[in-house]
C-alpha positions in Angstrom: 20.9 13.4 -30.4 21.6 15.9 -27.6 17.9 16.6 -27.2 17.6 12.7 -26.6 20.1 12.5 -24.1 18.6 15.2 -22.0 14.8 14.4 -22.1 15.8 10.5 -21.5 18.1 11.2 -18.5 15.3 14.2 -17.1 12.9 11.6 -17.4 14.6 8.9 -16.0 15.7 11.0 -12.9 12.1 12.5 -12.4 10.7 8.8 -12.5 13.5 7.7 -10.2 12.7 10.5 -7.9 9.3 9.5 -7.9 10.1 6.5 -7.1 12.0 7.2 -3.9 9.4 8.9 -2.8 6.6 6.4 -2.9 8.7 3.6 -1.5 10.7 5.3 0.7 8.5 8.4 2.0 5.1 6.4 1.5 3.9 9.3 -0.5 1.0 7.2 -1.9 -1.1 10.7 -2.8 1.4 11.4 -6.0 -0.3 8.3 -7.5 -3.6 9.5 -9.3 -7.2 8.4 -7.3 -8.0 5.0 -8.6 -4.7 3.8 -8.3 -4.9 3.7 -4.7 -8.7 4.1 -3.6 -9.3 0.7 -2.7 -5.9 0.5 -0.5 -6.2 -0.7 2.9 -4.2 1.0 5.5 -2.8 -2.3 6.4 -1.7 -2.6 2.7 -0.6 0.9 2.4 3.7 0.0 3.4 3.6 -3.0 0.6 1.7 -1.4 -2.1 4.1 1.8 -1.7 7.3 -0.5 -1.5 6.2 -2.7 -4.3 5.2 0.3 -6.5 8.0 2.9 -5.8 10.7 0.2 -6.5 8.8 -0.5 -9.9 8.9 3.2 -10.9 12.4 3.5 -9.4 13.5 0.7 -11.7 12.0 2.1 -14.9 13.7 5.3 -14.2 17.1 4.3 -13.6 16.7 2.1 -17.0 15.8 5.6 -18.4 19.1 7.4 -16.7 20.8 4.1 -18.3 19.9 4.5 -21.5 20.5 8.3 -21.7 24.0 7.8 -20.3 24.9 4.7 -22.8 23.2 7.0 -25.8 25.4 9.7 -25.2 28.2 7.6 -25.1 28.0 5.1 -28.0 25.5 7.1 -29.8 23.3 4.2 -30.5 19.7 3.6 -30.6 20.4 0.2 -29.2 20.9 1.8 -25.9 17.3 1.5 -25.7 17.2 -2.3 -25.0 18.2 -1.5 -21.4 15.4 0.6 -21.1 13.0 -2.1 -22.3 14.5 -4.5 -19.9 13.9 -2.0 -16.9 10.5 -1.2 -18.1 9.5 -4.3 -18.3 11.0 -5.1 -14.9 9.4 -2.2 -13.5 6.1 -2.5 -15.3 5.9 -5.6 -13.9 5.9 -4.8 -10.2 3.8 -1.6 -10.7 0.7 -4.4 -12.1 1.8 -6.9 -8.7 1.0 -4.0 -6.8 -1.9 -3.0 -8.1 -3.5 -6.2 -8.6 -2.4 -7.7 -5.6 -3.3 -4.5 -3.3 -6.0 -2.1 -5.2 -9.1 -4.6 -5.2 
């Protein structure tokens, strides 16, 4: 259970990280190619907001989930994680499909 606990929460922080950095630091290059090639300079402060908070919110589910598994020691810990994903899924498609044209 251990080994869960650690590769969720490094996970989690290395998305949240991530994260930061895209909204915070516009650092639109850590996204691969096609996810930003069609990205209009103009576009460039939204699509990184909108993205980095989605990846932000995905890894702090993840740093969640690792924290509440090592507590209660139950794989229904989880659920928060699906709810952040989902959340954070959600705005990472916004941006793309509302930005990368």
């Amino acid at each position: 259970m251990i080994l869960g606990v650690i590769v969720t929460g490094a996970v989690g922080i290395v998305c949240a990280v991530l994260g930061v950095l895209l909204w915070k630091k516009e650092k639109i290059n850590i996204l691969h190619d096609y996810h930003r090639e069609n990205i209009r300079e103009e576009d460039k402060k939204a699509f990184c907001t909108l993205s980095g908070i989605g990846l932000l919110i995905a890894g702090a589910g993840l740093i969640v989930t690792a924290i509440l598994l090592w507590c209660t020691e139950k794989a229904s810990s989880f659920i928060v994680f699906a709810v952040a994903f989902a959340a954070g899924l959600a705005l990472l498609i916004t941006a793309g499909v509302r930005y990368n044209r």
